[in-house]
C-alpha positions as CSV (number, residue, x, y, z in Angstrom):
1,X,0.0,0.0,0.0
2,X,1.4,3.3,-0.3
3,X,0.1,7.0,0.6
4,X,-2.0,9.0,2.9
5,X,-4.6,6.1,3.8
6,X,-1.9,3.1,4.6
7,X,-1.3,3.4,7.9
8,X,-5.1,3.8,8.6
9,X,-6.2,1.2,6.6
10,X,-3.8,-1.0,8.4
11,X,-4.7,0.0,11.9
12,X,-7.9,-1.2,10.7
13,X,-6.9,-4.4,9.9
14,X,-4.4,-5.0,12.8
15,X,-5.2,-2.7,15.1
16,X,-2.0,-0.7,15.3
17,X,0.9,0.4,13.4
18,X,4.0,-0.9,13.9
19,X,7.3,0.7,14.4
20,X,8.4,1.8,10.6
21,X,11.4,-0.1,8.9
22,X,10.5,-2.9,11.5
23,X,9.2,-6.6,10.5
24,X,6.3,-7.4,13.1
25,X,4.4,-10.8,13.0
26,X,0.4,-9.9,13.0
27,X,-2.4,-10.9,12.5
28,X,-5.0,-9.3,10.1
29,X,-8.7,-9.4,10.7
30,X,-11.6,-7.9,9.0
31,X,-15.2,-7.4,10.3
32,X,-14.3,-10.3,12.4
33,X,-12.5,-12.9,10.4
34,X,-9.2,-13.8,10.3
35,X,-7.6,-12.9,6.7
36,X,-4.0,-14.6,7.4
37,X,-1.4,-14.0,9.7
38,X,1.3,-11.7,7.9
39,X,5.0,-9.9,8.3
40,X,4.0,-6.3,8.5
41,X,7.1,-3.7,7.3
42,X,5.7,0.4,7.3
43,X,7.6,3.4,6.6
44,X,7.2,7.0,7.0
45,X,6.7,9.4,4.2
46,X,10.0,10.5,2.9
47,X,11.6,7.2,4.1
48,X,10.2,4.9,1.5
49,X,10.4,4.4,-2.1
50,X,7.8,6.2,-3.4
51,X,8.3,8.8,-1.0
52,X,4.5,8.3,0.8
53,X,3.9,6.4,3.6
54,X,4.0,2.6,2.7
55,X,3.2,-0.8,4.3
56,X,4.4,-4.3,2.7
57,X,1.6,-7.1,3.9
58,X,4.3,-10.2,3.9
59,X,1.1,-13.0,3.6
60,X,1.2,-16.6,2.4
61,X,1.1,-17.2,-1.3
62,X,-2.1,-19.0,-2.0
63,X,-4.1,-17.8,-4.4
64,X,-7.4,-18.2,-2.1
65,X,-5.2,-15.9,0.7
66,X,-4.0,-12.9,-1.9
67,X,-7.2,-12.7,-3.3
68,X,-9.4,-12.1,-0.2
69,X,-6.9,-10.0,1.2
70,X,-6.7,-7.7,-2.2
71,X,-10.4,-8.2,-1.7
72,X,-10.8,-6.4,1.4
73,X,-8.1,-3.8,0.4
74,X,-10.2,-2.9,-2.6
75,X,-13.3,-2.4,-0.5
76,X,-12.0,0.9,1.2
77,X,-13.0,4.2,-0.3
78,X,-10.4,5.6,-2.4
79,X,-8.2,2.7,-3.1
80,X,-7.2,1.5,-6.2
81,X,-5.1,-1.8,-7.4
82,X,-1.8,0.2,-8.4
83,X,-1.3,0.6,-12.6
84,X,1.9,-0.9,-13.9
85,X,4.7,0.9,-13.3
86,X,2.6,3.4,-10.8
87,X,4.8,3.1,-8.1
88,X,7.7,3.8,-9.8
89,X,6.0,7.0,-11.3
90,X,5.2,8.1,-7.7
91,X,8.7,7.8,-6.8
92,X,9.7,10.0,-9.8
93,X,6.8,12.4,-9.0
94,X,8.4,12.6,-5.2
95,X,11.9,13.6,-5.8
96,X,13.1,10.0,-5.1
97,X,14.4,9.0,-8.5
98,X,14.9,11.2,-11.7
99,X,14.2,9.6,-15.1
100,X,17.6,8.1,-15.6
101,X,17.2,5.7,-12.7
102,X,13.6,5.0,-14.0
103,X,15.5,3.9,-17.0
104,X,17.9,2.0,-15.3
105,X,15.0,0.4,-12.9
106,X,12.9,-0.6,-16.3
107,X,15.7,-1.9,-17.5
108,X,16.6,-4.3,-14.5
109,X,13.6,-5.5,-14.7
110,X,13.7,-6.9,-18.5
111,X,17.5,-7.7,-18.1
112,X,17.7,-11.5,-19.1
113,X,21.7,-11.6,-18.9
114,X,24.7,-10.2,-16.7
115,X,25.8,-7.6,-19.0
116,X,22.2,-6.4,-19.0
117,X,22.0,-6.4,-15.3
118,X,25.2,-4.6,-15.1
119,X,25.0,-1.7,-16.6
120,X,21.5,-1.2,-15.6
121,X,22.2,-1.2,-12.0
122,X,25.0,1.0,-13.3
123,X,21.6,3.7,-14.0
124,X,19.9,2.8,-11.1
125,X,22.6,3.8,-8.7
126,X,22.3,7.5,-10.5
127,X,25.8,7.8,-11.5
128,X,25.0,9.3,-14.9
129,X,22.6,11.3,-13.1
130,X,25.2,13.1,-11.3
131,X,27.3,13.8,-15.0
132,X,24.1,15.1,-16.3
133,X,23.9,17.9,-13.4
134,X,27.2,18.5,-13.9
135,X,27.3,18.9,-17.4
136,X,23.8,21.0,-17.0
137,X,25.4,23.5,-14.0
138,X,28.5,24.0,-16.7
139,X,26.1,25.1,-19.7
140,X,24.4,27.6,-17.3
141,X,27.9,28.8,-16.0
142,X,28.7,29.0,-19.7
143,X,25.5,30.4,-20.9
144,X,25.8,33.1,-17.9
145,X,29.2,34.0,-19.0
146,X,27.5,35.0,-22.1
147,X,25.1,37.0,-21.1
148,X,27.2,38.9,-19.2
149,X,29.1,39.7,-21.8
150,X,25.8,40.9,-23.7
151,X,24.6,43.5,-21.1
152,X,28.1,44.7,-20.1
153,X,30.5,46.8,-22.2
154,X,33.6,45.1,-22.8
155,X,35.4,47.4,-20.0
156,X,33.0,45.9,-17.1
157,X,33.4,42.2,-18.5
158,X,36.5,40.7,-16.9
159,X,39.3,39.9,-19.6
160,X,39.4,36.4,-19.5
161,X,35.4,35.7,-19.7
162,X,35.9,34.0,-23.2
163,X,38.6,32.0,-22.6
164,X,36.2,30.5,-19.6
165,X,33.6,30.1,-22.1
166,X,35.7,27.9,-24.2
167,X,37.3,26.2,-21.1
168,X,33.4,24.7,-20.0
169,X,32.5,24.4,-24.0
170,X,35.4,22.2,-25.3
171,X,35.6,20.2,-21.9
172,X,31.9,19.8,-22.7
173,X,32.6,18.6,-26.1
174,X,35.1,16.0,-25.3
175,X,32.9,14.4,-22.3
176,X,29.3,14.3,-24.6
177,X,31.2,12.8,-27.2
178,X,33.0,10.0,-25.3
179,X,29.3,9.5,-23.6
180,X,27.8,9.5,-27.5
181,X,30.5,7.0,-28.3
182,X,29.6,4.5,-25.4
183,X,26.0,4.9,-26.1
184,X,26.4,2.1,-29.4
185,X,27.6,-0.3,-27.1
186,X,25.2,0.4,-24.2
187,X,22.4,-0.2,-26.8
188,X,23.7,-3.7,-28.2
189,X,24.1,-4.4,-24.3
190,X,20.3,-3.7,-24.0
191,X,18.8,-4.7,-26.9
192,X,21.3,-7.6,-27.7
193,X,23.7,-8.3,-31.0
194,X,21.6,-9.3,-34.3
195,X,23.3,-12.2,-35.8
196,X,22.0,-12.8,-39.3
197,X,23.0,-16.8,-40.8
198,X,22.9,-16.0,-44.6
199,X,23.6,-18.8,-47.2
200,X,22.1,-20.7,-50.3
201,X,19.4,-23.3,-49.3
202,X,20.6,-26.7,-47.8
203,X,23.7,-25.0,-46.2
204,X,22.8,-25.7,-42.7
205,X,21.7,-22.9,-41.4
206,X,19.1,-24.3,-39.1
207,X,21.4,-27.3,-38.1
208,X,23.7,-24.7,-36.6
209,X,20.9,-22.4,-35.2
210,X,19.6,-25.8,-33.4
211,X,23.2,-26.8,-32.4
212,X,23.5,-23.7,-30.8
213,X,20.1,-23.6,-28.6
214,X,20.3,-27.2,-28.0
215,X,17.1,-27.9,-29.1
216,X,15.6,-28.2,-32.5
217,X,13.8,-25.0,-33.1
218,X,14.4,-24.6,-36.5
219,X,12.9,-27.2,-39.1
220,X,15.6,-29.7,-40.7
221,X,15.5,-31.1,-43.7
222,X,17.4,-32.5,-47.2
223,X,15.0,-30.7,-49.0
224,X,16.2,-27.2,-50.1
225,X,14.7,-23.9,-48.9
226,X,12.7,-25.8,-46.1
227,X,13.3,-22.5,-44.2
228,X,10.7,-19.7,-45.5
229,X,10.5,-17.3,-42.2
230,X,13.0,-15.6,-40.0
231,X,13.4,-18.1,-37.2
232,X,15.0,-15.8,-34.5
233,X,16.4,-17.0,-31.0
234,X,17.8,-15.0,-28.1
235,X,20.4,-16.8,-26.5
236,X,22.7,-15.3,-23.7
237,X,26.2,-16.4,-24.6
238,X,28.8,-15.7,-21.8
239,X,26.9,-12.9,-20.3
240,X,25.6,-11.5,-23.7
241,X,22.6,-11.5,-25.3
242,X,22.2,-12.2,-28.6
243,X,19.9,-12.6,-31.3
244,X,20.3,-14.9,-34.1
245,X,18.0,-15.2,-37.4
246,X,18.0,-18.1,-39.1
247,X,17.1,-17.4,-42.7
248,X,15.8,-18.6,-45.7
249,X,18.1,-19.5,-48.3
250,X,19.3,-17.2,-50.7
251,X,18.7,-18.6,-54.6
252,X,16.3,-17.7,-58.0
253,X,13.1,-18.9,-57.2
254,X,9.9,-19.2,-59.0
255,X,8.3,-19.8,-55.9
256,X,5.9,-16.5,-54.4
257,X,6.6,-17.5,-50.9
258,X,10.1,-18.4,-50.9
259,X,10.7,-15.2,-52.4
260,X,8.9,-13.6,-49.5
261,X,11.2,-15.1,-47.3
262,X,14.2,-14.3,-49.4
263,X,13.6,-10.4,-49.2
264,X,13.2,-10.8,-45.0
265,X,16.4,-12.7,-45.3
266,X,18.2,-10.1,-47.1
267,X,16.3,-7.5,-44.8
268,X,18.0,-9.1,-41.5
269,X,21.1,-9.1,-43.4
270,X,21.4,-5.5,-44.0
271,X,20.1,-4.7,-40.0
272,X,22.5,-7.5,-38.6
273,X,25.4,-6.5,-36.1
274,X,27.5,-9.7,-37.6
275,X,26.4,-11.4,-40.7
276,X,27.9,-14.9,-40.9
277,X,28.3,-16.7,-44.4
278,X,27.4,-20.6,-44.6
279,X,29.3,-20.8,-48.1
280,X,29.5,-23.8,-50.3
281,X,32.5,-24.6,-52.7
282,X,31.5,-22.3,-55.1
283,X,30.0,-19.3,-53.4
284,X,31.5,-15.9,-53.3
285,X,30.2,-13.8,-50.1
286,X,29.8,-10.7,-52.9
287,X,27.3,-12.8,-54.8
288,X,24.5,-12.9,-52.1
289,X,24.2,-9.0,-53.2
290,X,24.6,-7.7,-49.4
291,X,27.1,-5.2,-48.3
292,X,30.1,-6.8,-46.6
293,X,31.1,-5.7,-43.4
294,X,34.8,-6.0,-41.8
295,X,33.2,-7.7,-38.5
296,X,31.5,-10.3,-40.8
297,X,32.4,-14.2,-40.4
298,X,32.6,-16.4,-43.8
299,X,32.9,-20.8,-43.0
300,X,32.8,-23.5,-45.2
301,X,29.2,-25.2,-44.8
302,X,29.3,-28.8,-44.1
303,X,32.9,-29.1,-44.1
304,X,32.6,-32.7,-43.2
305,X,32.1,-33.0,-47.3
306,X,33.4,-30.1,-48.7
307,X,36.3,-28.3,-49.2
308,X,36.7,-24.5,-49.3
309,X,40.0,-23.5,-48.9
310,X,39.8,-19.2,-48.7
311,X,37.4,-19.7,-45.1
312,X,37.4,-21.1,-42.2
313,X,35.8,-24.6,-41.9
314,X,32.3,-25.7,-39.6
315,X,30.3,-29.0,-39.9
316,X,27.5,-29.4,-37.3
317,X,27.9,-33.5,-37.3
């Protein structure tokens, strides 16, 4: 529960308030009946994390439990199950986070790897929060400095006012662009690295896709271009996420939807972070008609039964 009403509402179900930041035992009772016995934690206004007063009902987790107790919560006048995110929003409304540590707390809460988790408790300490004040009480100072400078003939204006200006611009300058730089790879952190496989049909794309998982997600078969869709699979590889597409393969068809999934293959291809080649003997990467990229990786499909000598070899089996 949090604001104005929680304490009262809880008196009314225990029949007083415990000491705040203190885990009491009671037992809660409505209009005679025994709800469940709970741990009760309060605190003050100012001390919690939305920054009202607040008290955690610890209960047991049966569903037959939460729900009468949520019940008789509801049944007060001017309470309301919380929206998502709503506490969170009260927190930012009541000084006790600013919108980078909303970020960074949104973002824990979807991380599915280490990395992730990382540098989102990395916002949700407020550590960039404090370079953004800094950088925003330079830009006043600078901003100030010109102004000055406006209103004031040049006699009043201290000689060295521009090269202060300069001194909180180009210091500014180097730190945004360092923090622009490291933005690139805070967003593959977040989002994950795209991983297009891209090769003729009957290459092994999805053996490799499957080898990778574990399991077989993608459909296996001697028949060429079994794969018509974008398969795609997150996987967290040593603290990474990363998103692999498994595409269709790349040929002149006749067939409507095999081209369909031709076009989506070559549309991953151009958004991928690493494109990797499944090449037979006589493939060229340049003949797939996609732009080649230095961080790209080129093997020799099925090298169990056939030999390209220019790239590096891989064989599922």
């Amino acid at each position: 529960l949090s604001g104005a009403l929680s304490f009262s509402i809880l008196k009314k179900l225990t029949r007083s308030v415990p000491e705040p930041r203190k885990a009491v035992l009671k037992k809660l009772i409505f209009e005679g009946e025994l709800l469940d016995e709970a741990i009760v934690l309060c605190s003050k206004k100012g001390a919690s994390f939305t920054g009202e007063e607040m008290v955690e009902l610890h209960v047991h987790g049966s569903r037959a439990v939460i729900s009468k107790v949520l019940s008789v919560l509801g049944g007060f006048d001017n309470v309301n199950p919380a929206k998502p995110g709503e506490f969170t929003r009260r927190a930012l409304n009541n000084g006790c986070m600013n919108l980078l540590q909303v970020e960074g707390l949104s973002d824990l809460l979807e991380s599915e790897t280490e990395s992730q988790k990382k540098q989102s408790l990395r916002l949700l300490s407020g550590a960039l929060g404090v370079r953004v004040d800094n950088w925003k009480t330079r830009t006043i100072k600078a901003l100030s400095l010109c102004e000055i400078m406006i209103d004031f003939s040049e006699e009043d204006v201290p000689d060295n006012t521009i090269n202060q200006i300069s001194r909180y611009l180009l210091e500014l300058s180097k730190e945004l662009k360092v923090e622009l730089e490291g933005y690139r790879a805070s967003e593959i952190v977040r989002s994950g690295y795209n991983v297009a496989l891209i090769g003729r049909p009957n290459t092994g794309k999805s053996s490799l896709l499957n080898y990778l998982l574990g399991s077989e997600r993608s459909i296996v078969s001697e028949v060429p271009g079994t794969t018509r869709d974008v398969i795609d699979v997150n996987l967290d590889l040593k603290g990474l996420k990363v998103n692999f597409s498994d595409t269709a393969g790349i040929r002149s068809s006749d067939d409507i939807v095999e081209n369909i999934g031709i076009s989506k293959a070559l549309e991953k291809a151009r958004l991928a972070d690493i494109k990797v080649f499944l090449l037979n003997t006589n493939d060229k990467p340049e003949d797939f008609g996609i732009i080649i990229n230095k961080q790209d990786l080129f093997f020799t499909a099925k090298s169990d039964v056939q030999v390209l000598h220019p790239y590096r070899k891989i064989s599922v089996k």
